[in-house]
N, C-alpha and C positions, 0 to 999 in steps of 0.2 A: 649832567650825567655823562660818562664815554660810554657809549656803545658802541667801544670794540668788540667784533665778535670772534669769540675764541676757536683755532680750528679744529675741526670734530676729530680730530687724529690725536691732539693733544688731550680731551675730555675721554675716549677709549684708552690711552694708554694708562692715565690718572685710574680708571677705574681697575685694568687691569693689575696694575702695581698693587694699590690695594688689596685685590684678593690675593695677589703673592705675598706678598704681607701675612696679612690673614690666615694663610695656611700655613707660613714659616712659625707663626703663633701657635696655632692647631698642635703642629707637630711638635715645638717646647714644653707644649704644656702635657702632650702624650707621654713625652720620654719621661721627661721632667716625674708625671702622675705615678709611674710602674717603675723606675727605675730607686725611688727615692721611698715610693709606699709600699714597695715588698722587697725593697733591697737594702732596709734597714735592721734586719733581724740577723743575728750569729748566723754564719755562711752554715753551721752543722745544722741549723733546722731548716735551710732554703728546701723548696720543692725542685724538680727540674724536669724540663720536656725535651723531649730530643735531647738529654745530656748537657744543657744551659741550662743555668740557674732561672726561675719562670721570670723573673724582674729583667731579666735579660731579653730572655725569647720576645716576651711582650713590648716593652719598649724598644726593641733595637730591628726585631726579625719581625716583629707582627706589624710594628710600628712601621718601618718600610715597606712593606707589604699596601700597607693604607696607605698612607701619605702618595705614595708613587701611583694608585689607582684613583686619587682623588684627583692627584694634578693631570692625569691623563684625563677624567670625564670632565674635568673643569675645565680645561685647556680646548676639549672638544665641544662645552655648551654654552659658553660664556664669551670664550675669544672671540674676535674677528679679525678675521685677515684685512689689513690697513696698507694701501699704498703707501710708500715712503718718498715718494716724488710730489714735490712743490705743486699745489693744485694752482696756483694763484694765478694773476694774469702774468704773459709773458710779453709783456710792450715793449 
């Protein structure tokens, strides 16, 4: 068996990546959901809010709106601050 042990910098950043991921995902599947399911209908029957077609507002202007407050509380509950300097021995 090797038991090399892996350093805890490279296991947080693996996890961090992931949830970057994860919300790059989130966000695909937001725009992707509003922009493709109410923006598939004749532009003469669209609704609109503040003067954008609603498939717009909601995917583009709501959709930023979330995305940018999740990776801020995410960023703030999830991260940690990691040393970037060599823990190891210095012989």
């Amino acid at each position: 068996m090797n038991s090399t042990k892996v350093d805890k910098r490279f296991t947080i950043a693996n996890k961090e990546a992931l949830i970057g991921v994860g919300l790059a995902i989130l966000n695909f599947i937001w725009w992707f959901g509003f922009a493709y399911g109410l923006g598939h209908k004749d532009p003469k029957d669209y609704t609109y809010i503040l003067g954008f077609p609603a498939w717009f507002f909601y995917s583009c202007i709501i959709g930023f709106l979330l995305m940018a407050s999740l990776v801020i509380i995410i960023v703030k509950v999830f991260f940690t601050d990691v040393s970037l300097e060599d823990e190891g021995d210095m012989n």
